[in-house]
C-alpha positions as CSV (number, residue, x, y, z in Angstrom):
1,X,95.7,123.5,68.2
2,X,96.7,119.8,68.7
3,X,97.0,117.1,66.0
4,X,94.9,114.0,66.1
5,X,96.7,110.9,64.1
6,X,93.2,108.5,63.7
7,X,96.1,106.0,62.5
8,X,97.5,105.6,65.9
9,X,94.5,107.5,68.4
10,X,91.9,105.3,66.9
11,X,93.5,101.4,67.2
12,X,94.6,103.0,71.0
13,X,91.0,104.2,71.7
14,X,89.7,101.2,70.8
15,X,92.5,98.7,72.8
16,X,91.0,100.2,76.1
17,X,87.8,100.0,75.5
18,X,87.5,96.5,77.0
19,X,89.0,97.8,80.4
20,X,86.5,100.8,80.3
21,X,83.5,98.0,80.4
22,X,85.0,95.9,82.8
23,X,86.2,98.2,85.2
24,X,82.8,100.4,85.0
25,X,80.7,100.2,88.3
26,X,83.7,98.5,90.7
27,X,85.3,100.0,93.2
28,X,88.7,101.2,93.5
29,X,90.8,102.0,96.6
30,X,93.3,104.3,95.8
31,X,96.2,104.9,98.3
32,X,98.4,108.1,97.5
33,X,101.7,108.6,99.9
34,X,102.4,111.7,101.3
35,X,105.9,111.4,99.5
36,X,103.7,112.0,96.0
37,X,102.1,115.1,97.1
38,X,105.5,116.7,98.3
39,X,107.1,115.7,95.2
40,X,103.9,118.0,93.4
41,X,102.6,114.8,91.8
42,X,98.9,115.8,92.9
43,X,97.5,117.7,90.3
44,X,98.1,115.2,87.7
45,X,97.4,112.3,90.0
46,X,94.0,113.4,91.3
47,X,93.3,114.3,86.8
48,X,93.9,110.8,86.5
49,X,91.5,109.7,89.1
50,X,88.6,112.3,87.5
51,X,89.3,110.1,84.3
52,X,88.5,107.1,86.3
53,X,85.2,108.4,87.8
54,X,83.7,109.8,84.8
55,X,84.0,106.3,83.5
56,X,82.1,105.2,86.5
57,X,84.3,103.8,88.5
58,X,83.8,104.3,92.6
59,X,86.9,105.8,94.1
60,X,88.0,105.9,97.8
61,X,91.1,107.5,97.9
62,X,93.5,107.3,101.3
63,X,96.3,110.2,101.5
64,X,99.7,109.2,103.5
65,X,101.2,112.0,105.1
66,X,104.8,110.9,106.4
67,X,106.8,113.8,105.6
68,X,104.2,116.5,105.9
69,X,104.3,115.2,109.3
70,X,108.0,114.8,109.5
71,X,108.1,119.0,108.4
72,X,105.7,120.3,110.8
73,X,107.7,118.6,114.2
74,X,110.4,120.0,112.2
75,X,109.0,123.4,112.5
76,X,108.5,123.1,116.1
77,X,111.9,121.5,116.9
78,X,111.0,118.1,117.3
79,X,112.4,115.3,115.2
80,X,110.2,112.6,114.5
81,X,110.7,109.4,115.7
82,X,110.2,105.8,114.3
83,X,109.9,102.2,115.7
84,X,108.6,98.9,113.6
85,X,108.4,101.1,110.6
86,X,105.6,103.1,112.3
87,X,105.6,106.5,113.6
88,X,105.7,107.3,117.8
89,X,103.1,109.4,118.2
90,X,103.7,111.6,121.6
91,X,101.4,115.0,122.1
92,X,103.1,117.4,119.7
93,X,103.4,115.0,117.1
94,X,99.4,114.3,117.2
95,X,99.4,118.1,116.7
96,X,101.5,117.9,113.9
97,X,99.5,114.9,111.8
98,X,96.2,116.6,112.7
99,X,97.6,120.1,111.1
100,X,99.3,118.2,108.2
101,X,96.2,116.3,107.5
102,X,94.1,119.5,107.5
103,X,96.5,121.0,105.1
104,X,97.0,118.1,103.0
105,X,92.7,117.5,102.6
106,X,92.3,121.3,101.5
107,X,94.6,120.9,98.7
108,X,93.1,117.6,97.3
109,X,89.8,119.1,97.9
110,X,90.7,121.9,96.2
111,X,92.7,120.1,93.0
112,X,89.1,117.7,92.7
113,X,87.6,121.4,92.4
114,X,89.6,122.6,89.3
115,X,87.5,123.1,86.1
116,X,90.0,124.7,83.6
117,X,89.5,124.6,80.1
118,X,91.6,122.7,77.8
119,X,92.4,120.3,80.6
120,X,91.6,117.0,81.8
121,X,89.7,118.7,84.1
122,X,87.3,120.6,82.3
123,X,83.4,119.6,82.7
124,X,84.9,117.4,85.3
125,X,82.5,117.2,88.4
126,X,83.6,115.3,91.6
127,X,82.3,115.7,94.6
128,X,84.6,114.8,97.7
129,X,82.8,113.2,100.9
130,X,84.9,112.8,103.8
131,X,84.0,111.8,107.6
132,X,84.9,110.0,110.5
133,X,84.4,106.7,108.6
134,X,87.0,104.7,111.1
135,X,87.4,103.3,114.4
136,X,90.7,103.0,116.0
137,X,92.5,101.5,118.9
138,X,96.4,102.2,120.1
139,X,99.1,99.9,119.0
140,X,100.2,99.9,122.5
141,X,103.5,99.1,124.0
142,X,105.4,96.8,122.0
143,X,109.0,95.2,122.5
144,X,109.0,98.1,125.5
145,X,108.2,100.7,123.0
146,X,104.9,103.2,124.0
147,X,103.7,104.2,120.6
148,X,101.4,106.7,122.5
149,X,99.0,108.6,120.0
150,X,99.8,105.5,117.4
151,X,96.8,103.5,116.7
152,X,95.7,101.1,114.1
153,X,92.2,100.2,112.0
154,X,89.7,98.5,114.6
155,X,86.6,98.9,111.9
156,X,85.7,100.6,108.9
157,X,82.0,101.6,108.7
158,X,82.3,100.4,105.2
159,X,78.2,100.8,104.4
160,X,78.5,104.5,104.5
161,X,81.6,104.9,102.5
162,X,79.3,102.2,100.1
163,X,76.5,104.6,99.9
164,X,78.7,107.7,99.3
165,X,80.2,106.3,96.2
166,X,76.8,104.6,95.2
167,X,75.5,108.7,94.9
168,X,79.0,109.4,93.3
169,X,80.9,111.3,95.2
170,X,85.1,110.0,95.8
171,X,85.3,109.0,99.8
172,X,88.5,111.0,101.2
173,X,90.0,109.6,103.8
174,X,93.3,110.6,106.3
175,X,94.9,108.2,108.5
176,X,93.3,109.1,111.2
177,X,90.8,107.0,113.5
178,X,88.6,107.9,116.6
179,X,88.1,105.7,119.5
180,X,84.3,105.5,120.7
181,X,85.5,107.7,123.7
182,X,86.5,110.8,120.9
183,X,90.1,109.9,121.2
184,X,92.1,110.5,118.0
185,X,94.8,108.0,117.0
186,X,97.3,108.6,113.9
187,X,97.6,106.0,112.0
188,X,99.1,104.8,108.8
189,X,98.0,105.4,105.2
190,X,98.3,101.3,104.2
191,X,96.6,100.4,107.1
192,X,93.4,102.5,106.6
193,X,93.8,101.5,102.6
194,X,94.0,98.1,103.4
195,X,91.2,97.8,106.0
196,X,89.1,99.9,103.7
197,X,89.6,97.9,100.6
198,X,88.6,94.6,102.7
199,X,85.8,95.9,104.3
200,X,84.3,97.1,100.6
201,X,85.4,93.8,99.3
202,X,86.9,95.9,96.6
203,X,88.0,94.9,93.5
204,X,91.4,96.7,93.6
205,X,93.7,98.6,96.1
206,X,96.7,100.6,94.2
207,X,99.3,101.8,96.3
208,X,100.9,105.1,94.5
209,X,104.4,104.5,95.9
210,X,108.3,105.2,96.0
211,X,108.8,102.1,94.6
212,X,108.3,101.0,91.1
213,X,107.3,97.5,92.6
214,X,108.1,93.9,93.1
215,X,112.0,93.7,91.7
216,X,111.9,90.2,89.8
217,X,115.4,89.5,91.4
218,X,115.2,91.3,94.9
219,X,119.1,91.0,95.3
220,X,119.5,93.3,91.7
221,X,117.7,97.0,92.2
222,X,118.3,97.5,88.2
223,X,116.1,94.2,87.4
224,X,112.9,94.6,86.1
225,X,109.6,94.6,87.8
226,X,107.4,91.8,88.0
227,X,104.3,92.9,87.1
228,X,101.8,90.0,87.9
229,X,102.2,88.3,91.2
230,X,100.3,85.4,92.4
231,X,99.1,85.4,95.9
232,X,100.9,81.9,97.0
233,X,104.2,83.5,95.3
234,X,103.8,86.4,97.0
235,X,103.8,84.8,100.2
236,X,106.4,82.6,99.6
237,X,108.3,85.7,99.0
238,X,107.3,87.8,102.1
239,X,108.6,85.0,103.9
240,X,112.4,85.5,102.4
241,X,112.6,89.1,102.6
242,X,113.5,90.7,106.3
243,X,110.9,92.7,108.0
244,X,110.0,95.9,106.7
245,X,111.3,99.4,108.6
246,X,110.5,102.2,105.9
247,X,108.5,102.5,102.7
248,X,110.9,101.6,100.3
249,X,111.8,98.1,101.5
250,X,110.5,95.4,99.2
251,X,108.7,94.0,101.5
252,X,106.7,97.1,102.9
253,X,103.8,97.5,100.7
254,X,104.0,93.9,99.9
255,X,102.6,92.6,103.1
256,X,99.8,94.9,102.6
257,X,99.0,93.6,99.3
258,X,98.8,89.8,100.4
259,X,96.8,91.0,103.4
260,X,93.9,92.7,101.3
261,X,93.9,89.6,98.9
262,X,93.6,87.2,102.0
263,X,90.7,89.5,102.8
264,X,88.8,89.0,99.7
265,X,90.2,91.8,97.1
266,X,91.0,90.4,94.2
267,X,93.9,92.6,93.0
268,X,96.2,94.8,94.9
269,X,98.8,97.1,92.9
270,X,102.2,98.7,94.1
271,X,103.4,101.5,91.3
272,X,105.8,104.2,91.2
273,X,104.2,108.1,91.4
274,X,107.2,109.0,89.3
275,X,105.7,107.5,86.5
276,X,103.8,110.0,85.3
277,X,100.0,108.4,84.2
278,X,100.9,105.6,86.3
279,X,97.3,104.6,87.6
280,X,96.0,104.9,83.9
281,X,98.9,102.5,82.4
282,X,98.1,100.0,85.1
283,X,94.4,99.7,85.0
284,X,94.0,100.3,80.6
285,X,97.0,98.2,79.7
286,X,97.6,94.8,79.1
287,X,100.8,94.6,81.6
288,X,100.5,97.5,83.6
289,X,103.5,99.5,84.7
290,X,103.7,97.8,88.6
291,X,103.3,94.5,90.1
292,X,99.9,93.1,90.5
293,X,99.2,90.8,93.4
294,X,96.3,88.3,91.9
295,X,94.3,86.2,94.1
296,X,93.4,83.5,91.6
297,X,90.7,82.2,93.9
298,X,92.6,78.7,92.7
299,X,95.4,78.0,94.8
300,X,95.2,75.1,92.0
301,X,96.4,76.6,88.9
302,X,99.9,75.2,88.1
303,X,102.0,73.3,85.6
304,X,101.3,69.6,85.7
305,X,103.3,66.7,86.9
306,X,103.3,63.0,86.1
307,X,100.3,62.7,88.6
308,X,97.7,64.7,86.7
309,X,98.2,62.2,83.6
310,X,95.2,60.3,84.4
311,X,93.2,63.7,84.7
312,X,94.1,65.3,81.9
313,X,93.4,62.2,79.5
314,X,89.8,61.6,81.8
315,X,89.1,65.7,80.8
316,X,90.1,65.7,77.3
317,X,88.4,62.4,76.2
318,X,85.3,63.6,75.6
319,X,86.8,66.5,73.6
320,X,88.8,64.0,71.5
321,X,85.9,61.8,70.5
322,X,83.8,64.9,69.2
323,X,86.8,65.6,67.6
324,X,86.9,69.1,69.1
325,X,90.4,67.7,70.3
326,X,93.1,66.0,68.3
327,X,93.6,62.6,69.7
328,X,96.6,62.2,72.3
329,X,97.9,58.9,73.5
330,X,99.0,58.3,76.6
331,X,102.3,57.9,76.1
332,X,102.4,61.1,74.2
333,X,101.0,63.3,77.6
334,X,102.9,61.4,79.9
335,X,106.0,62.1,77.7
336,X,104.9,65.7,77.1
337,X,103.5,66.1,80.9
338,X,105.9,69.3,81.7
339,X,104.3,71.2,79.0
340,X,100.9,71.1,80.6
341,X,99.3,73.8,82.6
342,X,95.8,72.4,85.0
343,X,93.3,74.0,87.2
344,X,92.5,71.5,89.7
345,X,89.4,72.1,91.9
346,X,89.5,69.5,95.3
347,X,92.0,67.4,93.5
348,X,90.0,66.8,90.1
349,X,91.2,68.6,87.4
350,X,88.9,71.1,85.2
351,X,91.1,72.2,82.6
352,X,94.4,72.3,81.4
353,X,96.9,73.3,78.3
354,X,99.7,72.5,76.8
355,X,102.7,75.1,75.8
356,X,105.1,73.4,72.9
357,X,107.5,76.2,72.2
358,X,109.4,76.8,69.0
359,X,112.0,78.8,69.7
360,X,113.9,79.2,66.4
361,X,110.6,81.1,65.4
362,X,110.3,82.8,68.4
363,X,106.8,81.3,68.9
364,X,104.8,78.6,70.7
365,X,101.9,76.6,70.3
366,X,98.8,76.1,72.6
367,X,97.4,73.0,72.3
368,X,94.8,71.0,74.1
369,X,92.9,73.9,75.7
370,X,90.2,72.3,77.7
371,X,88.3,73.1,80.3
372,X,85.2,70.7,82.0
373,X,82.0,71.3,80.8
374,X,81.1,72.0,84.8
375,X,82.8,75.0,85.1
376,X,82.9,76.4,81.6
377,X,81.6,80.5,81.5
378,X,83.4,80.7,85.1
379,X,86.4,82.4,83.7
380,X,88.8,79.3,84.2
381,X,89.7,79.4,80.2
382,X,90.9,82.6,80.1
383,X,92.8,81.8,83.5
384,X,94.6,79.2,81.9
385,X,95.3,81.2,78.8
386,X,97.1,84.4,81.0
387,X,99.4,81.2,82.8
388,X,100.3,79.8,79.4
389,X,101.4,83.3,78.0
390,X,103.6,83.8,80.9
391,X,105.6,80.6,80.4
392,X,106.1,81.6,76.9
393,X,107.0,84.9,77.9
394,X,109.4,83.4,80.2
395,X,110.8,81.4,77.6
396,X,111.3,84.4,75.3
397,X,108.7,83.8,73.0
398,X,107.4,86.1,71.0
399,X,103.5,85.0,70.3
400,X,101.5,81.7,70.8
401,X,99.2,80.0,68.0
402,X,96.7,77.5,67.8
403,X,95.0,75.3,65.6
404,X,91.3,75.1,66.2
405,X,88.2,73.7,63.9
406,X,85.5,74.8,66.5
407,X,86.5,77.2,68.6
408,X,88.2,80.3,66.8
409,X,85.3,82.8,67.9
410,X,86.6,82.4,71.5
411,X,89.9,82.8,70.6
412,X,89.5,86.2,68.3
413,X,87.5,87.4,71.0
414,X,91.0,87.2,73.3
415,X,93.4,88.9,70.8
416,X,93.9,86.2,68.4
417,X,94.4,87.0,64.9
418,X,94.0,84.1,61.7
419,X,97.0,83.9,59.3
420,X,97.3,81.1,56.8
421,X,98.7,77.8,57.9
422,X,102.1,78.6,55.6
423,X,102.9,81.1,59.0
424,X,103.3,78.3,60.8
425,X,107.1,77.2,61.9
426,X,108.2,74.8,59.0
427,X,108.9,72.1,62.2
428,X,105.0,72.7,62.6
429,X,104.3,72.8,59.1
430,X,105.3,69.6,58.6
431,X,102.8,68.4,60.8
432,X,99.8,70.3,59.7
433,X,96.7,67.8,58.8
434,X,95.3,69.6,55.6
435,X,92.4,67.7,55.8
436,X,91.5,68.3,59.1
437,X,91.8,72.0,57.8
438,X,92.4,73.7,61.0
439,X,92.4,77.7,61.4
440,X,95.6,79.2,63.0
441,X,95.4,81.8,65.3
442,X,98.2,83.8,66.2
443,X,98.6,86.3,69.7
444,X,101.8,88.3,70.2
445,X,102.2,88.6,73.6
């Protein structure tokens, strides 16, 4: 019989709740490489997912098949052969993806089918759908090469996938297209997950990979990953790394990511399948455990420079003579301009921050948190809120406060905590107005 601890289960329980509301209802598009499966991540992988549908979120989930493929030409003598990081498909090897693909859709069929008590399993009920939900056309000849049997993604007939997981069921797809003549083409797994994902418009694509993401220095495999990616930066970097050949070069699921961003999904996620609950750690915790890509939607959200001064004060006057805001002179932005993230929509700016770090305490404040009364309840507060904590992250900073008279609700509500103003750094303290009698509001981050 196992033990629960309600001092450490129930706060836990409780910390994922928000994710469990947010994520219920949108759709997921989950791409597993064949390299998992071999490695006999599946049953605990496809558990996780069955935790993901009973909370209502619609899966589609794309299987890779690399070296199931790679073992079946080996069984017949062949040895598989690669160009451009994808696969030359001649006759047997078609054979070969169309057998491994048949194999590989039994077992996940089957592992959805498990019911075992005392399991995550048990009273689990997912129904799997799959069909010939994609169009395909060769990749051709390219630099002289014939890729033969190789195709790639020419549609996705993305309203019947929608109405399968509208009913329920989890959308199973192989990497494997049809021309309208009945030719089969083999294509790849982050292809078909990509094309998918943009032609759902769906609010995330994970990618369970060989990699355990974006390194945050590329030239140092020991660094950490990076775990939150903006789409711009992720370009930038695509653009420095040399072209991808195989799976676990940086930039090989990278350039999918950016892609399903540009097309409209929101998030795309590159984790490691060695990590065992990797899919649950990245969509119920804070940071995850891979690197996001995040299309912002605003290419505008970025620290300030002496330019914005003039849109900054213009946003936060209002503010100031409500006395919402503190007053701030001129010369006191101008001089302080550095410290200021903004969200600038067509070159006005709509809301903006300011980071002063204290880093004897290990702390920083957030001051000035504004955002135009035009775009408030659009999300563009708690935009500028996520930039601010990752300066102070990068600065080593331990937690952020504020000092607020109006606005504390909004700030509780994003995992600020009061504390009396004697918390405060003593070079803060110092400054404290005790008749203005602001609440502080601390975050670790």
């Amino acid at each position: 019989m196992s033990l629960v601890f309600p001092h450490t289960f129930v706060p836990w329980f409780r910390s994922v709740a928000p994710h469990i509301h947010a994520y219920r209802g949108k759709t997921f598009v989950v791409a597993l490489a064949g390299e998992a499966i071999a490695a006999g991540k599946l049953n605990t992988f496809v558990q996780d997912l069955a935790i993901l549908h009973a909370m209502g979120i619609k899966l589609v989930l794309v299987h890779g098949f690399r070296p199931q493929v790679t073992e079946q030409l080996a069984a017949k003598g062949q040895v598989s052969r690669f160009s451009h990081g994808v696969r030359i498909t001649d006759a047997v090897a078609l054979d070969s993806a169309q057998e491994a693909a048949g194999q590989l859709r039994f077992e996940i069929e089957a592992a959805f089918s498990q019911g075992l008590p005392n399991t995550p399993m048990a009273n689990a009920t997912v129904r799997v759908v799959s069909g010939n939900f994609l169009t395909a056309r060769p990749v051709g000849i390219v630099d002289g090469v014939d890729f033969m049997h190789s195709g790639v993604v020419r549609r996705v007939d993305g309203a019947a996938i929608r109405r399968a997981i509208d009913i329920g069921a989890l959308v199973l797809l192989s990497p494997f297209g049809f021309s309208p003549t009945g030719e089969a083409f083999n294509l790849t797994m982050e292809d078909v997950a990509t094309a998918t994902a943009i032609a759902l418009q769906a609010d995330k694509l994970l990618f369970m990979t060989e990699i355990a993401g974006v390194r945050e220095d590329m030239a140092d495999p020991e660094s950490g990953v990076d775990t939150e990616l903006a789409l711009a930066d992720a370009r930038r970097l695509l653009a420095q790394l040399p072209a991808p050949l195989q799976p676990t070069d940086p930039a090989f699921y990278l350039q999918h990511c950016v892609k399903a961003c540009e097309g409209g999904v929101e998030r795309s996620h590159i984790l490691p399948f060695a990590a065992d609950g990797a899919v649950l750690m990245e969509v119920f915790t804070h940071d995850g455990i891979g690197t996001m890509v995040v299309d912002e939607k605003l290419e505008s959200l970025r620290e300030a420079t002496p330019d914005d001064v003039g849109g900054i004060l213009q946003l936060i006057e209002p503010f100031e003579r409500d006395g919402t805001l503190v007053r701030r002179e001129r010369t006191e932005i101008e001089r302080d301009v550095a410290n200021y993230t903004v969200i600038e929509h067509d070159g006005i700016i709509f809301g903006c921050a300011a980071l002063y770090p204290y880093p004897e305490a290990r702390t920083g404040e957030m001051a000035a948190l504004t955002v135009s009364p035009q775009s408030q309840s659009q999300g563009d507060g708690e935009r500028i809120l996520k930039r601010v904590e990752q300066r102070a992250k990068a600065m080593g900073l331990d937690s952020i406060f504020v000092l607020t008279t109006r606005t504390m609700h909004w700030f509780i509500k994003r995992g600020f905590a009061p504390v009396d103003p004697e918390w405060l750094p003593d070079a803060r303290k110092r400054k404290y107005n005790w008749d203005r009698r602001s609440q502080v509001l601390v975050k670790k981050i």
